[in-house]
C-alpha positions in Angstrom: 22.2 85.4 122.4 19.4 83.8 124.2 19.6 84.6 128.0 16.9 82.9 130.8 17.2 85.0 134.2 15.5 82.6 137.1 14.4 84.6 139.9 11.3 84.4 142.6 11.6 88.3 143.0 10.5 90.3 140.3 12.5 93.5 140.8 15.2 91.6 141.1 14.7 90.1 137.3 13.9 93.8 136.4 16.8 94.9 137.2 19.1 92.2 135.8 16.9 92.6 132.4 17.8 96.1 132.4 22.0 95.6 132.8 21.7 92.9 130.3 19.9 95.3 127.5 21.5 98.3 128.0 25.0 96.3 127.6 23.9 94.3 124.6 22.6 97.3 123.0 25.9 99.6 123.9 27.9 96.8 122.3 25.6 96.5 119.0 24.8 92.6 120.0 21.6 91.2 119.6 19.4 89.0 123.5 16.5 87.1 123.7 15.4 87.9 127.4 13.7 84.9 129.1 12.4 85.2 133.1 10.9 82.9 134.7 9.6 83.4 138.5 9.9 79.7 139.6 12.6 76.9 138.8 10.0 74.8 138.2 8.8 77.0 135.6 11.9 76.9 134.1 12.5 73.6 133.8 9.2 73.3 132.4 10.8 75.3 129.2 14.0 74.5 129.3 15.7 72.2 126.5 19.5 71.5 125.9 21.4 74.3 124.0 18.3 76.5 124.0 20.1 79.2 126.3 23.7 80.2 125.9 23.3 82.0 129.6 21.1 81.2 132.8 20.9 83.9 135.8 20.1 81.9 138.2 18.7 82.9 141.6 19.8 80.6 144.4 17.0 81.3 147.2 14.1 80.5 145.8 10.1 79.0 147.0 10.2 75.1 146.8 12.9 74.1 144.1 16.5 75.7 145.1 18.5 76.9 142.0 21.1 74.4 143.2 18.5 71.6 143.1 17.6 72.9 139.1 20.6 73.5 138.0 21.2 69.7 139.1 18.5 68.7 136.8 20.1 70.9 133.6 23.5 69.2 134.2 21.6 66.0 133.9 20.7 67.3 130.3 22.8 69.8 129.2 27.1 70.5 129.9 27.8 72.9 128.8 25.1 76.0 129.1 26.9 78.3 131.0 25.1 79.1 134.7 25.6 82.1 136.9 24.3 82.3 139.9 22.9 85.5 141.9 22.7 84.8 146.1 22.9 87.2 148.9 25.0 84.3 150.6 28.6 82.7 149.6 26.8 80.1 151.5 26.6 77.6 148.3 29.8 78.6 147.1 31.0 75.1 147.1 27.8 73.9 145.6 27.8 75.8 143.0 31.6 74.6 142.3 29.5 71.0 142.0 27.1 72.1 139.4 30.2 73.7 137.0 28.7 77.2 137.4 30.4 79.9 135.5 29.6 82.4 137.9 28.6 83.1 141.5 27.7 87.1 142.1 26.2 88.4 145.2 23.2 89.9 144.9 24.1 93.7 144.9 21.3 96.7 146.1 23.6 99.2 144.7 22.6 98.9 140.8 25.8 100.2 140.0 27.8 97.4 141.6 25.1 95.2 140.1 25.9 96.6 136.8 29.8 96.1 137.0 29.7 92.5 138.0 27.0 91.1 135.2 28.9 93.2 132.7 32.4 91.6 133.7 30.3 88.8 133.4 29.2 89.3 129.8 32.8 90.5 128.8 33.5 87.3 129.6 30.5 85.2 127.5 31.1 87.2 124.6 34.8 87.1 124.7 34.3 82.4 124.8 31.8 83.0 122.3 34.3 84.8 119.7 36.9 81.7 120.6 34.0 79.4 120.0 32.3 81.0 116.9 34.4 79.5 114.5 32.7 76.8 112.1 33.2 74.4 109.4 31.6 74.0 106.5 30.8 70.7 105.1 28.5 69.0 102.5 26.6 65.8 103.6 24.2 64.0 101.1 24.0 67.4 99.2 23.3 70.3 102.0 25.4 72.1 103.3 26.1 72.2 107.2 27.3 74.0 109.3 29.6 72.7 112.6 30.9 75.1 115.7 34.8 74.1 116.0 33.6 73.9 119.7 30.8 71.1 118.7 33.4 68.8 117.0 34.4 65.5 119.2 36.6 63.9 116.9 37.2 63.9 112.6 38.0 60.1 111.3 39.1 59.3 107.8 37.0 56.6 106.3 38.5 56.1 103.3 38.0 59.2 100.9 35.7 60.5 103.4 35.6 62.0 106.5 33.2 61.1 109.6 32.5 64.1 112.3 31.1 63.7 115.7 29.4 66.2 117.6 28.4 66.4 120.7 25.1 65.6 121.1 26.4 61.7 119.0 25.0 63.2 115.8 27.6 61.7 113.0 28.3 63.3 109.8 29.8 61.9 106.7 31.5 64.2 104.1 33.5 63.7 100.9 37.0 65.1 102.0 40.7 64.0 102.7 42.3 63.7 106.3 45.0 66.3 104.9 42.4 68.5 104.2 40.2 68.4 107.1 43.4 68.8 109.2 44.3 71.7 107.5 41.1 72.9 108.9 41.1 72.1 112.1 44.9 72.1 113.1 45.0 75.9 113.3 42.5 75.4 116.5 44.1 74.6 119.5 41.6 72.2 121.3 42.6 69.6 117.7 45.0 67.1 118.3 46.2 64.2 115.6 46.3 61.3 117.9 46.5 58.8 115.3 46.7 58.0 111.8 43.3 58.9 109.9 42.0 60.4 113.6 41.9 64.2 115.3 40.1 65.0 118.5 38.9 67.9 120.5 40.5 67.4 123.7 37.5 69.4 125.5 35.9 66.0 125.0 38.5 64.1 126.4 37.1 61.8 129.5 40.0 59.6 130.1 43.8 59.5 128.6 45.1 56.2 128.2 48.2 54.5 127.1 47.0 52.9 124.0 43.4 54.4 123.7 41.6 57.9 124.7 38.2 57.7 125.5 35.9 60.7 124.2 32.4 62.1 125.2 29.7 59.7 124.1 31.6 56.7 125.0 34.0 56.8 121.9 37.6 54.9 122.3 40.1 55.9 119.8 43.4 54.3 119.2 46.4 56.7 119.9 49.4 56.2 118.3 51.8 54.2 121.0 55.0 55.5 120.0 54.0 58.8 119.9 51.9 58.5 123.4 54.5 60.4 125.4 54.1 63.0 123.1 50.7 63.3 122.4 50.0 63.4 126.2 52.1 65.8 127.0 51.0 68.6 124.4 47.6 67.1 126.1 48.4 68.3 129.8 50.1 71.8 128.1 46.7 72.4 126.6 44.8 71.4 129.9 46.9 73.3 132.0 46.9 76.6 129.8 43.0 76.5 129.7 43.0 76.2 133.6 45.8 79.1 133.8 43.3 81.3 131.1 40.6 80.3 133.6 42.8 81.4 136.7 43.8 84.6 135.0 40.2 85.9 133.8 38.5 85.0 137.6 41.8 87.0 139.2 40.6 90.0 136.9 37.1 90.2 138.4 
C-alpha cells in the first residue's frame, strides 16, 4: 500500500509515520511511506492512482489541504483522503472534496493511534472487497482487471469489450454467458440489457431507456425490465450508503 502523509509540521508527519508502520507491520502488510512538508510539493509528485491513501493536513503555509485536495479531485476520484485538523472548522468542506476521513489532530499519541488505526481497519477492510480481479487475454497477454476498475462488459459478437475507468478498452475472446458468470457473483454487476453488464459505482445518471456511465458512456437498458433493473439499482445504492452509515457510527 502506498501512503502520502501531507503535513507542514514535521513531528506531526513523524508521528503519523510511526502509527502507520507499526500497524502495517503488526498486521504482516507491506507501506510505501511518502511525506511531503508542502501541498505544493505534493502536487508536484502526485499522479492519479499513485496513492491508495493521502493524510492530509488541513492548516498548512500558502496552499490549504482543502485547496489541494480540490486539485486531486480534478484528476483523480477515487484516492481515498483523510484529513488531520485541529478544527471541525472545514468539516463541510471536506464533505465537498469526498474525503474519507476527517480526524482531529490528537497530542495524546494514543488517541492518535486509535483513530488512524480505525482508519486503516477500514482501508484494508475496502481493499479486500475491491481486490478481486479478472483475468483476461488481449492480443496474446494476459491482463489483469480489479472488479472495482470494470465500467461496463459488452458482447461484441464472440468477444467481449471491457471498460475501465480511466476509458482504456479491452477486447477479449469470450462469451457474454461466461463473462457473466464472472462478474454476477459481485454485487456492484448488473445485466441491464441484452449483450451488456455494468458496475453501478459508475453509474452517473439512471434513465428510462438509457444509463449513462463514467466517461460519458450511454447504454441501452432493457425497457421492460426498467422497473426492475432500477429498483435492484436503488437496493444496491441504498445498502452501500447504510454499510457507509454503519462503519462511520462504529468509529
Amino acid at each position: 500500500m502506498n501512503i502520502a502523509i501531507v503535513d507542514d509540521i514535521s513531528l506531526e508527519i513523524d508521528r503519523l509515520t510511526s502509527v502507520i508502520e507499526k500497524y502495517m507491520e503488526d498486521n504482516h502488510l507491506p507501506v510505501n511511506i511518502s511525506s511531503f512538508n508542502s501541498a505544493e510539493e505534493f502536487l508536484a509528485d502526485y499522479r492519479p492512482l499513485k496513492y491508495t491513501l493521502i493524510f492530509m493536513d488541513i492548516y498548512m503555509d500558502q496552499m490549504s489541504g482543502i485547496e489541494a485536495s480540490k486539485k486531486i479531485r480534478e484528476m483523480d476520484s477515487d484516492t481515498l483522503i483523510v484529513f488531520l485538523t485541529t478544527s471541525l472548522e472545514h468539516t463541510f468542506d471536506a464533505f465537498g472534496v469526498h474525503a474519507f476521513q476527517y480526524l482531529i489532530k490528537s497530542p495524546d499519541d494514543e488517541t492518535l493511534k486509535l483513530s488512524v488505526c480505525k482508519v486503516l481497519d477500514e482501508v484494508i477492510s475496502l481493499r479486500s472487497a475491491e481486490g478481486k480481479k479478472i483475468s483476461i487475454v488481449v492480443d496474446g497477454e494476459n491482463i489483469d482487471i480489479a472488479f472495482s476498475d470494470i465500467v461496463y462488459a459488452q458482447s461484441q459478437k464472440n468477444y467481449i469489450q471491457l471498460t475501465d475507468r480511466l476509458q482504456n478498452g479491452y477486447r477479449t475472446r469470450m462469451t457474454f454467458s461466461d463473462i457473466c458468470e464472472l462478474l454476477k457473483t459481485d454485487s456492484r454487476f448488473l445485466q441491464i440489457n441484452r449483450g451488456i453488464m455494468i458496475n453501478m459505482d459508475h453509474i452517473t445518471n439512471w434513465g428510462k431507456t438509457t444509463c449513462e456511465l463514467k466517461g460519458g458512456h450511454m447504454l441501452p437498458v432493457n425497457v421492460r425490465e426498467q422497473k426492475t433493473l432500477n429498483q435492484i439499482r436503488q437496493n444496491y445504492v441504498f445498502a452501500k450508503l447504510h454499510s457507509k452509515r454503519t462503519m462511520g457510527g462504529a468509529k
